[in-house]
C-alpha positions in Angstrom: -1.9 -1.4 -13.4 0.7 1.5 -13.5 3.3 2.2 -11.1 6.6 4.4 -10.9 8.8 2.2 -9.1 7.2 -1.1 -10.3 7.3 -2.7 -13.7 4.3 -5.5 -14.0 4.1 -8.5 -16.8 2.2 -11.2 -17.9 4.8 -14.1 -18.9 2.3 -16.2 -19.6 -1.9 -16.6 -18.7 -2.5 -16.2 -14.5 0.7 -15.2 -13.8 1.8 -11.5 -12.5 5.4 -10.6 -12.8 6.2 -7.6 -10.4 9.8 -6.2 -11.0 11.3 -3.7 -8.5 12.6 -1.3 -11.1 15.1 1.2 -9.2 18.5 -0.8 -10.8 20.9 2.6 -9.9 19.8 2.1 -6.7 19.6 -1.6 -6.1 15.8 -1.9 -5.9 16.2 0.1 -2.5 12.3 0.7 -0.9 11.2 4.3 -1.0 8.0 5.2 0.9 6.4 5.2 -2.5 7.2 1.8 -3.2 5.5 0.7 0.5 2.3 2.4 -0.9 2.7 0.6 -4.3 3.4 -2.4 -2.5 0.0 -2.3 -0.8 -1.6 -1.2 -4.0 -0.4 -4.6 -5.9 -1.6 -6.8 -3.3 -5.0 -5.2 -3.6 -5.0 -5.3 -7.4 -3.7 -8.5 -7.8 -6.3 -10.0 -5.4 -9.1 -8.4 -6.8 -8.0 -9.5 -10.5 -9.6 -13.2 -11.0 -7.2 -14.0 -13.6 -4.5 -13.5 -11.3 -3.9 -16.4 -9.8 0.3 -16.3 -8.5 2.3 -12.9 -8.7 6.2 -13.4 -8.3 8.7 -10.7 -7.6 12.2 -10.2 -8.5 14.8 -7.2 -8.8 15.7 -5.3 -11.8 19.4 -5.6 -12.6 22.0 -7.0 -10.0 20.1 -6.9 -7.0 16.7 -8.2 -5.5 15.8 -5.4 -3.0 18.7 -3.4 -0.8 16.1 -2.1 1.8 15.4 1.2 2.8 16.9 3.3 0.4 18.6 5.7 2.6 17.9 8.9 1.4 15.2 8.6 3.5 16.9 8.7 7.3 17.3 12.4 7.0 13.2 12.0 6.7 13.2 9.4 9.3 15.4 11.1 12.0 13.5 14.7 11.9 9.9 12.3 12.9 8.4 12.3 16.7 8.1 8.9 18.2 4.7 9.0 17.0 4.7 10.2 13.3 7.9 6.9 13.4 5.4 4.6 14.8 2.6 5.5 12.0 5.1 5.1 9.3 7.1 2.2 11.0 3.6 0.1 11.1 2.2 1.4 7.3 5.9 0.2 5.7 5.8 -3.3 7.9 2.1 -3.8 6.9 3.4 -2.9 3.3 5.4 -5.6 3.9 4.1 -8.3 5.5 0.9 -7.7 3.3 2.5 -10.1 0.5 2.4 -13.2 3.9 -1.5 -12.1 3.9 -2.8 -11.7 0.5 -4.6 -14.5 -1.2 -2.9 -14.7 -4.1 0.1 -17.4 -3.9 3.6 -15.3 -3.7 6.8 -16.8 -5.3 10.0 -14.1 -4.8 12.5 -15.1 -7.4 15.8 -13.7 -5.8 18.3 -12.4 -8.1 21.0 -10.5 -6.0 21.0 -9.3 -2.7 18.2 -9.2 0.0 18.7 -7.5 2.6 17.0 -5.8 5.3 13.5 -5.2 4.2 14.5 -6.6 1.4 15.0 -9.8 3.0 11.9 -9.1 4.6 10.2 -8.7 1.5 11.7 -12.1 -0.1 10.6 -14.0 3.6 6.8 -12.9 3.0 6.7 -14.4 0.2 5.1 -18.3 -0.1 8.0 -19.7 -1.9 11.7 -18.2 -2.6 13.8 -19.5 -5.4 16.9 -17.3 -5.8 20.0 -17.7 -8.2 23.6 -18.3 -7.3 24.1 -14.5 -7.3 21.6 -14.3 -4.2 22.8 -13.6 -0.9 20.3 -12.4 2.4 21.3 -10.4 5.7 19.4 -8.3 8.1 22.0 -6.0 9.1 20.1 -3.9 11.6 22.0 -4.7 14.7 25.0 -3.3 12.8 23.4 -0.2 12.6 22.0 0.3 16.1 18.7 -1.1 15.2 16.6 -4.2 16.1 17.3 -7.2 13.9 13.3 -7.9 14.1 11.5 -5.9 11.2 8.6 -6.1 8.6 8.0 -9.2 9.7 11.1 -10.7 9.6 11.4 -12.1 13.6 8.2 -13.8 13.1 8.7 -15.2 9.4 12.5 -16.4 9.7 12.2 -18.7 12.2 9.2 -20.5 11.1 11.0 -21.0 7.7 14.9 -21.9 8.9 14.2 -22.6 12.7 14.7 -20.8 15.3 19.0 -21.1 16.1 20.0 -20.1 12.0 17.3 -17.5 12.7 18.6 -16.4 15.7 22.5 -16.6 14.0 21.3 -14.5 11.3 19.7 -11.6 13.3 22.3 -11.6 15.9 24.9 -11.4 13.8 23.6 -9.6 10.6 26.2 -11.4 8.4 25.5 -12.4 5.0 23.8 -15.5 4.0 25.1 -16.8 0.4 22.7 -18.6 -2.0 24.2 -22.0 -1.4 23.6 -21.7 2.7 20.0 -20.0 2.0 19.5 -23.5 0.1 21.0 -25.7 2.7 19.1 -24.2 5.6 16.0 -24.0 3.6 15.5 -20.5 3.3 14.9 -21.2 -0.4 13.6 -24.3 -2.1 16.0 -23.5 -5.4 18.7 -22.3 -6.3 19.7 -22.1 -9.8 22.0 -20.0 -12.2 21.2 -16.7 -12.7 19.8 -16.5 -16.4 17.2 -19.6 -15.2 15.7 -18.2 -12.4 12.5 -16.3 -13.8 12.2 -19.7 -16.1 12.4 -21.8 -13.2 9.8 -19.6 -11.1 7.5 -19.4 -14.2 7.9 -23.1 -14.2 6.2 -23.1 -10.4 3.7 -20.7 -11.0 2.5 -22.5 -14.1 2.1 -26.2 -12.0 0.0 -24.0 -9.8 -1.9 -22.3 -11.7 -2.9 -25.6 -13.4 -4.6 -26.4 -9.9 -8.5 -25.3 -8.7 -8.2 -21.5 -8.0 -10.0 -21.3 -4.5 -8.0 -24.7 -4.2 -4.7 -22.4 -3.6 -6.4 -19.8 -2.0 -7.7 -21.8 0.5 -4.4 -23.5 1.1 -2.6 -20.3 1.6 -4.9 -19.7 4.3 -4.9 -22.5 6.2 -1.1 -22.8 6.3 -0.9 -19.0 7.1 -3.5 -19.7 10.0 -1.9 -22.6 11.2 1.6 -21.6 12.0 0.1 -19.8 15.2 -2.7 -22.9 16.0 -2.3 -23.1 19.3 -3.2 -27.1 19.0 -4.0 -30.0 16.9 -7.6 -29.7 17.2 -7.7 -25.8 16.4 -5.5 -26.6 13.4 -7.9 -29.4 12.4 -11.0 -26.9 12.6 -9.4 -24.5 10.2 -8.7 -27.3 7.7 -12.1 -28.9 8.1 -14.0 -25.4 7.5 -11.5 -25.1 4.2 -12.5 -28.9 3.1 -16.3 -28.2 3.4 -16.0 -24.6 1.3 -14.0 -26.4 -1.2 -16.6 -29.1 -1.6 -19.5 -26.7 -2.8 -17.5 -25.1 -5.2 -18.1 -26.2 -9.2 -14.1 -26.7 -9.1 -14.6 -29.9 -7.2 -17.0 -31.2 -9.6 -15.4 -30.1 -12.6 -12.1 -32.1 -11.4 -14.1 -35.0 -10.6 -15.8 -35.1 -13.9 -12.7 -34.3 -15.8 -11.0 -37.4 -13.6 -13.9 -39.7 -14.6 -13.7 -38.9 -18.3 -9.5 -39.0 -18.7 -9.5 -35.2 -19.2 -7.7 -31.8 -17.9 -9.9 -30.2 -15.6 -10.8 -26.4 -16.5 -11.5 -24.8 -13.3 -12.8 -21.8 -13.0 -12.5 -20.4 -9.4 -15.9 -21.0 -8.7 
């Protein structure tokens, strides 16, 4: 896996590290690094041994959005050539919400605009004290809603901090992104890739289709429309999971005081 404005790892067995490498320019998005976005997810999902990819930012920043050398590029488009490219970058995006693989974003600076975005489609966001998130659209003469970010944000902080945060565009610091929930850590900066190895270690210690199939019923479920179509989706995961040799191995490894060894089969 080789890519220009991507550096990948292995820190340790099952676990991708992605690094936005463009430090002089705070991680900022170029439209190469939407198309290597979507490349990763493919990759990464089609790898079995990859079982959680995290992301984080090369020196002091996570992701600064758009870099914006590119509005020159944006403001000579039609309506129609934005729209293409608006829904391709979003898709980019978003893609990391949809993939199968569990996400963790380990936020090391700033996040903002699609960068925020970007941290938001993740499953899980740990971020250090040096973290801060804002979606400064509005103060630009844009939408506040983008990439995914009008749908995601509200489902993880609730609709009124949401709303605060996309109204206003302000900065969120690290210790209110913790308070509000935004992210489920928050710890000093030179811990943060230890502390998000530390998650994707406990899962990938758990059944492989195990994850996979939890990602997907929580990722269908935010939009059931009730109980009982919620209870469908979880029912058809239960039964896939229970012909898999995972289920068996973990039973027999339970019965015989023993670590499981699944195989994601």
């Amino acid at each position: 896996m080789k890519y220009n404005t991507l550096t990948l790892s292995e820190p340790a067995p099952g676990v991708v590290l992605a690094t936005l490498n463009r430090p002089h320019r705070s991680n900022a998005i170029t439209f190469e690094m939407f198309d290597e976005f979507v490349r990763l997810q493919r990759e990464v999902d089609e790898t079995p041994d990859a079982r959680v990819l995290i992301l984080t930012g090369s020196g002091r920043a996570f992701c600064a959005g758009l870099d914006l050398d590119h509005v020159a590029e944006l403001s000579a488009m039609s309506a129609e050539e934005m729209l293409v490219g608006q829904t391709h970058w979003a898709a980019s995006v978003s893609g990391f919400h949809t993939m199968a693989t569990p996400v963790i974003a380990a936020v090391n600076g700033a996040a903002a605009g699609a960068g925020m975005g970007l941290a938001l489609a993740a499953d899980i966001r740990i971020a250090s004290s040096a973290a801060r998130f804002n979606a400064a659209f509005v103060k630009v003469g844009l939408s506040g809603g983008d990439v995914g970010s009008s749908y995601l944000l509200p489902r993880i902080v609730g609709t009124g901090p949401a709303t605060e945060i996309l109204l206003t565009g302000n900065f969120v610091d690290a210790h209110h992104a913790y308070r509000i929930g935004l992210v489920t850590s928050l710890v000093e900066p030179e811990d943060l890739l230890g502390r998000a190895l530390d998650i994707a270690l406990t899962i990938c210690a758990n059944s492989p289709i195990g994850m996979r199939l939890t990602k997907d019923v929580l990722r269908i479920n935010a939009t059931a429309p009730s109980l009982d179509s919620a209870l469908s989706v979880e029912n058809r995961n239960q039964v896939l999971a229970t012909r898999t040799s995972d289920m068996t191995e973990a039973l027999n490894a339970f019965r015989n005081k023993r670590a499981p060894v699944f195989t994601g089969r």
